[in-house]
PLY file of the C-alpha trace (Angstrom):
ply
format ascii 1.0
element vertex 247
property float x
property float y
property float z
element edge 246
property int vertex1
property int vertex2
end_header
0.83 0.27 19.86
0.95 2.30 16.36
3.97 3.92 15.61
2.77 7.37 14.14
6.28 7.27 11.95
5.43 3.52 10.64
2.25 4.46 9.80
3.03 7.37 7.15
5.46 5.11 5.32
2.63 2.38 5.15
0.16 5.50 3.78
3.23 6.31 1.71
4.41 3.23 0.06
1.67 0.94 0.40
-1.54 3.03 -0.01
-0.03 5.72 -1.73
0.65 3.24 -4.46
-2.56 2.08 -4.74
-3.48 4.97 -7.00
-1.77 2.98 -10.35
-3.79 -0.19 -9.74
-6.66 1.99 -9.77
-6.09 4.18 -12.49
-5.27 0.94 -14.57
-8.34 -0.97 -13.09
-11.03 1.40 -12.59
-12.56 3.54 -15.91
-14.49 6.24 -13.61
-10.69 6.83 -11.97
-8.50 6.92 -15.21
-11.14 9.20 -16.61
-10.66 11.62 -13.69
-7.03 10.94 -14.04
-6.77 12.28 -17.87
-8.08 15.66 -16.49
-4.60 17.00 -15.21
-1.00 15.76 -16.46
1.19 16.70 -13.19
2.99 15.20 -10.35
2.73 15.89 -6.41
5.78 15.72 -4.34
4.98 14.47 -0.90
7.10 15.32 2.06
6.83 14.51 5.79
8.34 16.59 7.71
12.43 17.36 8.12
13.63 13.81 7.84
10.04 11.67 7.22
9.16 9.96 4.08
8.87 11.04 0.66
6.65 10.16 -2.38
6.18 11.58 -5.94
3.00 10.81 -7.42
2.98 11.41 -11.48
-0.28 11.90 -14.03
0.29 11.08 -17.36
-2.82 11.18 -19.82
-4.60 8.72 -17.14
-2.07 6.62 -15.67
-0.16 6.99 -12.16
3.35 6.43 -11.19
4.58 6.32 -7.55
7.83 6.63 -6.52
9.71 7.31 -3.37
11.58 10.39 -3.18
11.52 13.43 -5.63
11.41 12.69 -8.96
12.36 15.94 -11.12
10.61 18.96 -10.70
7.06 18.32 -9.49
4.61 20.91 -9.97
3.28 20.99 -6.28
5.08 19.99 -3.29
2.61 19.35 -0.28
5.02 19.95 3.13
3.38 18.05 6.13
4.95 19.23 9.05
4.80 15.75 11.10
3.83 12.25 10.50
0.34 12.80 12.28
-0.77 15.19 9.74
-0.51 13.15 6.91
-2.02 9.83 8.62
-5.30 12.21 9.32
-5.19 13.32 5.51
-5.48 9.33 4.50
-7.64 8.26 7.51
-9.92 10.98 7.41
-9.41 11.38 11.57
-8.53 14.38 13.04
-6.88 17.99 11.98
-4.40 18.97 10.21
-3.65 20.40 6.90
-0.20 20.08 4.66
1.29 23.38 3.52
1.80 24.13 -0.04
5.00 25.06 -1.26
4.83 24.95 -4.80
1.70 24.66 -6.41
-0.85 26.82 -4.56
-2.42 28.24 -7.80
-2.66 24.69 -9.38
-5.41 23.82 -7.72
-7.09 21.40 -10.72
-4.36 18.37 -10.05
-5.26 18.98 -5.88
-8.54 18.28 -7.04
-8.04 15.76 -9.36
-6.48 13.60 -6.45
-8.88 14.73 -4.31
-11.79 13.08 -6.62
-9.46 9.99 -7.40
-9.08 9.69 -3.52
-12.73 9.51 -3.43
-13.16 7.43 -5.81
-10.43 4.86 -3.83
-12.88 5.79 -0.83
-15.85 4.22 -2.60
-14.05 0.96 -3.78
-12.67 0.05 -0.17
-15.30 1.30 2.15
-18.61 2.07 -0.18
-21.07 -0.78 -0.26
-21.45 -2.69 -3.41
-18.25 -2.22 -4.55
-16.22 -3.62 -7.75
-15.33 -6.60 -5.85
-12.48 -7.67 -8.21
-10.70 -4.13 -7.73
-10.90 -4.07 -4.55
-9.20 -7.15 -3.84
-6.15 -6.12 -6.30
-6.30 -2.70 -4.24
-6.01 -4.45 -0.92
-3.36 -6.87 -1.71
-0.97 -4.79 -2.96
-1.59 -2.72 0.30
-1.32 -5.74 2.75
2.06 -6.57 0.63
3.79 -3.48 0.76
2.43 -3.05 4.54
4.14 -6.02 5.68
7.29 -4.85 4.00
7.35 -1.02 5.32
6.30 -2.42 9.12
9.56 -4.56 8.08
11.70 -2.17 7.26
10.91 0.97 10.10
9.21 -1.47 12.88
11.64 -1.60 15.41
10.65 -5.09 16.84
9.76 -6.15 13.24
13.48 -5.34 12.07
15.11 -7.50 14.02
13.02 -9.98 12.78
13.41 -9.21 9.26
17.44 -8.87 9.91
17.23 -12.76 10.34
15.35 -14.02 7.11
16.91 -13.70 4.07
14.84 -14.38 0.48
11.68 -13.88 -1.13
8.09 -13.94 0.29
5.27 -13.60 -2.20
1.49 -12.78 -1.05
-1.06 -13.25 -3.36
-4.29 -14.22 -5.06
-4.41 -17.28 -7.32
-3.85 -16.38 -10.70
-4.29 -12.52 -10.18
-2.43 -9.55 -8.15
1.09 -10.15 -6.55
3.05 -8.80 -4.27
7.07 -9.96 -3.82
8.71 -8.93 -1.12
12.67 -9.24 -0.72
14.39 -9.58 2.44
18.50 -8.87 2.14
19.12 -9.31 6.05
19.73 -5.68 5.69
16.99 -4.01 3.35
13.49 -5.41 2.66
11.99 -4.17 -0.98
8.85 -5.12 -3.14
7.97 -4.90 -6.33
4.70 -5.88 -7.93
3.78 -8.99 -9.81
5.69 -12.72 -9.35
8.45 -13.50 -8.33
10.55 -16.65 -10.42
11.51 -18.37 -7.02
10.22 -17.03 -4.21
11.34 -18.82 -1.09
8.14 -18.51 0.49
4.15 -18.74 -1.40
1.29 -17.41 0.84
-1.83 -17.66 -1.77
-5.22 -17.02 -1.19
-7.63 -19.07 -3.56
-9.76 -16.44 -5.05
-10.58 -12.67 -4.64
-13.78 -13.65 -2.45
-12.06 -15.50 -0.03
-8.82 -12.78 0.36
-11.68 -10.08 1.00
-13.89 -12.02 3.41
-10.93 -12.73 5.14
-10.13 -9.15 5.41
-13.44 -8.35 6.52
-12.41 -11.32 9.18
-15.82 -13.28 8.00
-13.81 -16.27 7.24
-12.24 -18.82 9.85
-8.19 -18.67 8.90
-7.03 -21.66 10.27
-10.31 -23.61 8.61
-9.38 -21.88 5.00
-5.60 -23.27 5.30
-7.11 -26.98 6.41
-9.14 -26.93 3.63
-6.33 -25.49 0.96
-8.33 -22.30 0.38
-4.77 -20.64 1.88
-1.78 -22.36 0.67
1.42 -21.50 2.58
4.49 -23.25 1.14
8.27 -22.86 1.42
10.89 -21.43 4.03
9.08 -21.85 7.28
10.84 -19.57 9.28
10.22 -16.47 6.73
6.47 -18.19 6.81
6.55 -17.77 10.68
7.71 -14.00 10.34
5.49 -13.18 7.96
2.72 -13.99 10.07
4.51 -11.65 12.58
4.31 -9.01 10.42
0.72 -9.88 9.23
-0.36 -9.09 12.72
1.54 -6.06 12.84
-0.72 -4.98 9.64
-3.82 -5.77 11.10
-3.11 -3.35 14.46
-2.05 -0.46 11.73
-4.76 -0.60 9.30
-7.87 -1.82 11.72
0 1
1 2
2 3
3 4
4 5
5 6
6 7
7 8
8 9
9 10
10 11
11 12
12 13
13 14
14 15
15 16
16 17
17 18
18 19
19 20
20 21
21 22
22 23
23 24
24 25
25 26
26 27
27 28
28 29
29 30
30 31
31 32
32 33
33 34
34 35
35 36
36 37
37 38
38 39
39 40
40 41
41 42
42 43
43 44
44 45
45 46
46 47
47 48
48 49
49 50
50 51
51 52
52 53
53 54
54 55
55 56
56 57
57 58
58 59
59 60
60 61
61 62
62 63
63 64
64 65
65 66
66 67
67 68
68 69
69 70
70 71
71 72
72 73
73 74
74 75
75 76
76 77
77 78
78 79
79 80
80 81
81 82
82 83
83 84
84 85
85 86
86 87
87 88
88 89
89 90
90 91
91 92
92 93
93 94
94 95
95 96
96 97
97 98
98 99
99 100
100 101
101 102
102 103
103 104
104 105
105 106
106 107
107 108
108 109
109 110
110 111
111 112
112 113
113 114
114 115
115 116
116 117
117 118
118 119
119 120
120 121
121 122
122 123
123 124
124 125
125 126
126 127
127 128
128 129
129 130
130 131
131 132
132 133
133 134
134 135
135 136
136 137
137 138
138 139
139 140
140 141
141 142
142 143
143 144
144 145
145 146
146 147
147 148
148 149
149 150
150 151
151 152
152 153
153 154
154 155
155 156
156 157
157 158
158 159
159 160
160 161
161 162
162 163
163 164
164 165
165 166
166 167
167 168
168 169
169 170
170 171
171 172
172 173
173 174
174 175
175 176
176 177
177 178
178 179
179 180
180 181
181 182
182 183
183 184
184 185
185 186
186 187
187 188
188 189
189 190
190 191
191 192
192 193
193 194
194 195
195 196
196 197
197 198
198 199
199 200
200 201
201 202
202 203
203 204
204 205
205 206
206 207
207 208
208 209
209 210
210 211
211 212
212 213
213 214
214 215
215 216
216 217
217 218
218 219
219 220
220 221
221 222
222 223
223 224
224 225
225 226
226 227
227 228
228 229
229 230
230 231
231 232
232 233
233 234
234 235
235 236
236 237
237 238
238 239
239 240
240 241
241 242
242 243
243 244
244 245
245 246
């Protein structure tokens, strides 16, 4: 069962971020980037998450929390209203409490959304994007549903180290577990403690799209899992726990 709370951090801090690979990636998003410089503050109700998103001459910068005086604040006044903004389902609208007369940088995101849309759901789409779109979000999924997943934190409270999820030679996802916190950053890690690796962008989508057999693609090296087996064992924990959030 979804956890309406868990799921606005994953929109949050995994697909939230998603917006810098694409700005850096994609030449139809940067160039409706460079048409407002700006940054959105993003707040979930009293005690929820919180995300500034920055525009700067084309790129994007996410961070978590409020970084310095944003020039609109979008208030959602619970966790369900936000998840319907980034699924698309249901009703629900966030208030504006700075900001209401800028509305060029609301629809500057609005078109980059779009534009995100396309890649991940449109047909024919820039294959090679894609896949760096949806590993960072399966990475920093794993490590939210971590973090806030009740049943997935006592789990994480008993691995210590580094896991790192990602396609051969391209996108990368690290994600540190403390015993206490769980973090990520993009990008490789020098020693991770655990490698799950998917051979090339084709396979990691198809397997997404669940057109390839998993257990056939590991026989046959296409998925190379190597290092701590216990943090190899929770991660496919938390894999599953992915997979019922972002169905």
């Amino acid at each position: 069962m979804q956890s309406e709370d868990v799921l606005a951090r994953i929109h949050m801090d995994a697909v939230l971020s998603n917006f810098e690979i694409l700005t850096r990636e994609d030449a139809e998003a940067f160039s409706i980037a460079k048409e407002w410089n700006g940054s959105i503050f993003f707040m979930v109700g009293i005690k929820g998450p919180r995300a500034t998103l920055e525009m700067k001459y084309g790129d994007i910068s996410v961070g978590p929390g409020k970084a310095g005086n944003p020039d609109i604040v979008l208030f959602f006044p619970t966790t369900r209203i936000l998840n319907n903004l980034f699924t698309g389902a249901g009703s629900g609208f966030p208030i504006p409490l700075k900001g209401l007369l800028k509305a060029k940088g609301l629809k500057v995101f609005s078109k980059l959304a779009k534009r995100m849309e396309a890649i991940l759901k449109g047909p024919n789409p820039p294959r090679e994007i894609k896949a760096r779109l949806l590993i960072n979000t399966v990475g920093k999924a794993i490590a939210t549903i971590a973090a806030f997943e009740p049943e997935s934190q006592v789990i994480a409270r008993g691995i210590k180290g580094i896991a790192e999820v990602r396609i051969k030679n391209d996108e990368a996802v690290n994600i540190t577990f403390s015993g206490q916190d769980v973090t990520t950053r993009n990008g490789r890690a020098t020693n991770p403690d655990l490698v799950m690796e998917f051979a090339t962008q084709d396979l990691f989508l198809d397997i997404v799209d669940d057109k390839v057999d998993v257990f056939a693609a590991i026989c046959l090296e296409d998925i190379r899992v190597e290092g701590d087996l216990h943090m190899g064992e929770a991660m496919n924990l938390f894999l599953d726990k992915v997979g019922v959030y972002l169905q």
